[in-house]
PAKOLSE-163250 format. One record per residue: residue in three letters; x, y, z of N, C-alpha, C, CB in turn. Coordinates in steps of 0.02 Angstrom, whole numbers, plus 50000, padded with zeros to 5 digits. Glycine has a CB too. Layout:
<rs>
AlaXYZXYZXYZXYZ...
</rs>
This chain:
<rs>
Unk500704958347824501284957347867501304962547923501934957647826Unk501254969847902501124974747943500634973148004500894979747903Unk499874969847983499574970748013499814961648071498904973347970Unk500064958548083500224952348107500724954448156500464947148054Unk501134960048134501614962648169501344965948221502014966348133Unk500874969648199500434974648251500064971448332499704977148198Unk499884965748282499464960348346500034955948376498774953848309Unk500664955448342501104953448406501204956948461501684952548393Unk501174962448431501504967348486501074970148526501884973048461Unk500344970648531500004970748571499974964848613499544972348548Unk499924958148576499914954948622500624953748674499654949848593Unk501204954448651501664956648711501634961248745502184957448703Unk501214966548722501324972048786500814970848844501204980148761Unk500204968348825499564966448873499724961548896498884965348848Unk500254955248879500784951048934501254953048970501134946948911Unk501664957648945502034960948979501784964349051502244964948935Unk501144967949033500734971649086500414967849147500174974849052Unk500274962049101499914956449167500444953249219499514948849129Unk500894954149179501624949249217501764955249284502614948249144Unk501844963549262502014967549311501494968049370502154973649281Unk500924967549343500204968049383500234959549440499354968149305Unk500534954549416500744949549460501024950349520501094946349434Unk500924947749573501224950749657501634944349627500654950849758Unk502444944849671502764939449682502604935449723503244940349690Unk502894929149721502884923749782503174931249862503754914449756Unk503674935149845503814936649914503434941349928504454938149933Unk503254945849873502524950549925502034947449930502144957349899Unk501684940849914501094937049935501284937050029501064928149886Unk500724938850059500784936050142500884932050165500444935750177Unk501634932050200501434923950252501164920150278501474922350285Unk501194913850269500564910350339500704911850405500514901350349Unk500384913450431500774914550491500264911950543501024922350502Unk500124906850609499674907150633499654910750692499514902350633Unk499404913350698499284917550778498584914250802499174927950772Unk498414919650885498124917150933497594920550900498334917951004Unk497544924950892496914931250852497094936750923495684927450844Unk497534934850958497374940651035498054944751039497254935551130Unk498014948951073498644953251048498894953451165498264964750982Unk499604956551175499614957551237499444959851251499854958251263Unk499044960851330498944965651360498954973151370499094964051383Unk498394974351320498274983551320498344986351265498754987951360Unk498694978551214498744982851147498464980951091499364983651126Unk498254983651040497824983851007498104984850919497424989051042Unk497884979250896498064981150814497594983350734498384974850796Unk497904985950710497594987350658497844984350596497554993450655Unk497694980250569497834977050501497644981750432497384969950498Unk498204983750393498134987950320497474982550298499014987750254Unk497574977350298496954975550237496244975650274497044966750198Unk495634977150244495114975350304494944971150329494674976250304Unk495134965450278494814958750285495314955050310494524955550222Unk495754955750332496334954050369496164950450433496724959950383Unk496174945450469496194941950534496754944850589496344934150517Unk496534943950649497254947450676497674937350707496984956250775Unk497084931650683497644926650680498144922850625497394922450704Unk498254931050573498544930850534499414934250550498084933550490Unk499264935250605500024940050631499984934550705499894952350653Unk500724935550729500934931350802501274937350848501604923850787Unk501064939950894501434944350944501324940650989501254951450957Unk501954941251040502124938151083502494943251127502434932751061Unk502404945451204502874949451248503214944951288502534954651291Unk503654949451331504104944051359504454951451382504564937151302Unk504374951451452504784958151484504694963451442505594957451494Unk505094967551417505034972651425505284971951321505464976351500Unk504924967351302504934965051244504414962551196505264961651251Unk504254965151135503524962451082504084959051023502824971251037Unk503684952450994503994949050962503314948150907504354943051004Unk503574949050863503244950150776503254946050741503514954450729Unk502884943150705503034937150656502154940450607503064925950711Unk502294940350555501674944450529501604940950439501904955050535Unk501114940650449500904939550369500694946450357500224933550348Unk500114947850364500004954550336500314962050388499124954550327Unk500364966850344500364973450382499964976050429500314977550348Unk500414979850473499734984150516500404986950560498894978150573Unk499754993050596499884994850650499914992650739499634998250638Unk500214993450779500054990850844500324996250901500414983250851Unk499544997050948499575001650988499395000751062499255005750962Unk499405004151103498975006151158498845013851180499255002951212Unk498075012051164497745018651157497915024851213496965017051159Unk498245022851262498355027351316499055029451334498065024651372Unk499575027551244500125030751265500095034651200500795026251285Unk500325041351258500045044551195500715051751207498955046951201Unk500965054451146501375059951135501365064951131501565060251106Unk501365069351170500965077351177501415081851218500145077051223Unk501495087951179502095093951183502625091751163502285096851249Unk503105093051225503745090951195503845083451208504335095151223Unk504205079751194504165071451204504615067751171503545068251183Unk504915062151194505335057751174505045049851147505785057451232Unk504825046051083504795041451071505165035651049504535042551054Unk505515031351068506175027651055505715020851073506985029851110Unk506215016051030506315008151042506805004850999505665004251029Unk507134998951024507614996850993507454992250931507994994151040Unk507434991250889507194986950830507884981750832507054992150747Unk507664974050808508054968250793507534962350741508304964750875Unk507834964450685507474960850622507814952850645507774964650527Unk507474947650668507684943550681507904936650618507274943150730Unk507584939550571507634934450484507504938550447507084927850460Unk508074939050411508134944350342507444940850304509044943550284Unk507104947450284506494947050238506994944850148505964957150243Unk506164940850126506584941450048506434947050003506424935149999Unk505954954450032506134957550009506184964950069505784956749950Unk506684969850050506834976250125506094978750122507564985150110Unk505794976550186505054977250217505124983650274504784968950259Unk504914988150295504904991750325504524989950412504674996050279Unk504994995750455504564995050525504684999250549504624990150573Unk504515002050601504595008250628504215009450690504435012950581Unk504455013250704503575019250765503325024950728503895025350860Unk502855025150751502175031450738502145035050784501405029450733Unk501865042150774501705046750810501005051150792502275050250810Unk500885056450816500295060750797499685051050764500675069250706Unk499545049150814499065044650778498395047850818499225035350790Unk497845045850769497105048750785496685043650745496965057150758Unk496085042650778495545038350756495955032050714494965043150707Unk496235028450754496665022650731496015016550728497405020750793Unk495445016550749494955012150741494405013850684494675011650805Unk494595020250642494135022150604494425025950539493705025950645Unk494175024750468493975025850411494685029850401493215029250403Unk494505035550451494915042650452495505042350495494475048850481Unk495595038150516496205036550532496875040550528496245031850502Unk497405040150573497925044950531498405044650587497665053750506Unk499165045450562499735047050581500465046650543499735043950628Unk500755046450570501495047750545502005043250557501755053450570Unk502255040450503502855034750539503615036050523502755026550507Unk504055032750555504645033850552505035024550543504815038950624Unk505075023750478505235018550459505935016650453504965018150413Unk506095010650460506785006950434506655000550415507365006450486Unk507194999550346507274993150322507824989550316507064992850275Unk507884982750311508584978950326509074981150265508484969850328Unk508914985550197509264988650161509674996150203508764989750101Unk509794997750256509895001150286509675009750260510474999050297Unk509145009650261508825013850214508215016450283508495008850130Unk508075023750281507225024850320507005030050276507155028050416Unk506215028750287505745035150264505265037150324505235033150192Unk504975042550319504445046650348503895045550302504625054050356Unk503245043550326502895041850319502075045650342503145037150335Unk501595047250298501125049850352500495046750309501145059350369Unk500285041850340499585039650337498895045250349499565034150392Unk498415047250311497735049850332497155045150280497705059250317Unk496665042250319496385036350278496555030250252496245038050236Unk496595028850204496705025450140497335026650135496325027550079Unk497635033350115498085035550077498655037950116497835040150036Unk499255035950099499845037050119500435039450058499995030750155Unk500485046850117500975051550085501685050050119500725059550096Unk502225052050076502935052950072503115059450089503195051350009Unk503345060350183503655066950193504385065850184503495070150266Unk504815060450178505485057450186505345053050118505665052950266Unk505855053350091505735046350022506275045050061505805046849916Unk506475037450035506765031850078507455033950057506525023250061Unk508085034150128508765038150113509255031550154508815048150158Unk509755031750125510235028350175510475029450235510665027650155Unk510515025250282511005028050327511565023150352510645030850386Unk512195025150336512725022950336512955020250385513035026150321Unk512785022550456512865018050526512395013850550512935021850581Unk511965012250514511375006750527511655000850511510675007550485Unk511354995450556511774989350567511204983750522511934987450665Unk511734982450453511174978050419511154969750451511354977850328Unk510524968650458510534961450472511014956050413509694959450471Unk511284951350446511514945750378511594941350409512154946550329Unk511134937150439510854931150469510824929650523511034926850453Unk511004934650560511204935850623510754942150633512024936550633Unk510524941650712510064946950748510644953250758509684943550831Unk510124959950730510654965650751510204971350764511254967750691Unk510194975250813509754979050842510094987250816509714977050929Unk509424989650813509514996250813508755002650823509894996650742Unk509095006150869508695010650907508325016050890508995012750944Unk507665019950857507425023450835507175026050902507075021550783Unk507385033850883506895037950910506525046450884507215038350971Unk506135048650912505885055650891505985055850912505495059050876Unk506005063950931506025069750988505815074750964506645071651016Unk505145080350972505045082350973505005088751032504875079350948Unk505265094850990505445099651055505175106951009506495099451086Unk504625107651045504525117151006504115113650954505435123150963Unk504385118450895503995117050830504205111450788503995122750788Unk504955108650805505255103450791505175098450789505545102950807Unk505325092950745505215085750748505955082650736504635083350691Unk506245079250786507115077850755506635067250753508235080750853Unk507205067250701507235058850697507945056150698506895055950625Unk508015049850747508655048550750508735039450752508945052850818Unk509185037350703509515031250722509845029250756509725029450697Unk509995028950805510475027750842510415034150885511115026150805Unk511195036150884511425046750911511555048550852512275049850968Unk511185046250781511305049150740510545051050698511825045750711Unk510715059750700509855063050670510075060650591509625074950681Unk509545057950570509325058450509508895062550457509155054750512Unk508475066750500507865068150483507705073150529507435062650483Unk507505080350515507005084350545506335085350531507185089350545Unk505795087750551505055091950515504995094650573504275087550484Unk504395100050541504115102850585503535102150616504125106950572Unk503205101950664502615098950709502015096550641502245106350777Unk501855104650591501475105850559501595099950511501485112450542Unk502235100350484502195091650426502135086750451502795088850383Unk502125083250534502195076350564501365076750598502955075450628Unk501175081450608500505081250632500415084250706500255074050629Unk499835084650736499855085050831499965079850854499205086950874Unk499845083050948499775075250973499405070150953499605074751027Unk499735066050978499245059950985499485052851015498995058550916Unk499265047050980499315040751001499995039450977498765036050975Unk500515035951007501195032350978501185026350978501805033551009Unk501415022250924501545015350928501865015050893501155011050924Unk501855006950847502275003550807501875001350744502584997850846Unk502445001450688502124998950643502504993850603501895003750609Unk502304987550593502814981150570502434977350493502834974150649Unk502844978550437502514980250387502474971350374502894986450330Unk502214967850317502064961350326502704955950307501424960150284Unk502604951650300503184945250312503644948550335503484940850250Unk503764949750412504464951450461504324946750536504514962050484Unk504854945150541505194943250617505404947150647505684939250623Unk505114952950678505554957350721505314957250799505534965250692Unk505874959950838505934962050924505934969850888506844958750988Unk505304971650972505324977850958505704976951064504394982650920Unk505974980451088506304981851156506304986551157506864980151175Unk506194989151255506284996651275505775000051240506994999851257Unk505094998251212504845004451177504285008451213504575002451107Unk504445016251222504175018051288503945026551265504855017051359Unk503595030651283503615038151260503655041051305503145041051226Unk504095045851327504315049751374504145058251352505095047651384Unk503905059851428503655068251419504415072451449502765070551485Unk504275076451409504815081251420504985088351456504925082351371Unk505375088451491504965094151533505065101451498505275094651618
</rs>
């Protein structure tokens, strides 16, 4: 009897384990079809390798990038780039609540974004009104911010609602802000050097990114 008992319970726990090891229907990737071409000057990087880039849809329109993404990635242009003191802002508008709080943001300190070694730092938000700090090197991504609330962030609920991220970096400082409201400091040394700035739009999201621009500081 003992021993019948024993092999139940292995066999629920090695079910149990396979069930957690299961991706859901909502972290599986969207279909999404795109062109495979990105706008003018900018350039993406897909988390998976084997990833297509006519697996994501960007679309500009004035002074506007429009997101529709199955898989993750980054999106840049290699020649805007953040160095000394500097201002990085854009307005974010999750245009269809995700079915599960997916993250997006801008990056900073980015380097060798086409290679192995890769690396930078992000400044995330999700439609849970929640952001983290983020710093990619390789493969592997570390937690300088674990994910915090912020109480004046405007949650989507079926309806488009924008809200404005920016850095600023001044001195040895790194401020992060939602809105006119800081959330977040580091110092140069935890966010990284200069480098490349962009965006990063994590997978199944509909978002407007607007206004997103990096300004030098005098």
């Amino acid at each position: 009897m003992r021993n019948a008992l024993a092999i139940a319970l292995a066999i629920a726990t090695v079910s149990a384990g396979s069930a957690q090891q299961k991706p859901t229907h909502a972290d599986v990737d969207k279909l999404v079809q795109g062109t495979g071409e990105m706008p003018i000057g900018w350039k993406a990087r897909l988390d998976k390798p084997d990833a297509k880039l006519n697996t994501v849809k960007v679309t500009a329109e004035k002074d506007a990038l429009e997101f529709e993404t199955g898989p993750a990635g980054i999106y840049y242009k290699p020649d805007m780039k953040a160095v000394k003191d500097y201002e990085v802002s854009g307005s974010f508008s999750q245009l269809e609540p995700a079915a599960l709080p997916e993250e997006f943001g801008i990056f900073i300190a980015g380097a060798d974004l086409d290679k192995d070694s890769q690396r930078y730092t992000c400044f995330l938000v999700r439609q849970d009104a929640r952001f983290s700090i983020q710093k990619r090197i390789g493969a592997v991504t570390k937690t300088a911010v674990p994910w915090r609330p912020v109480p004046a962030m405007k949650e989507p609920k079926g309806v488009k609602s924008t809200n404005t991220l920016m850095i600023r970096a001044l001195g040895d400082t790194v401020h992060f802000f939602v809105g006119d409201k800081e959330v977040a400091k580091l110092t140069r040394a935890q966010v990284g050097g200069d480098g490349i700035a962009g965006l990063r739009i994590n997978h199944n999201l509909h978002v407007q990114v607007s206004k997103f621009q990096v300004k030098r500081l005098p």
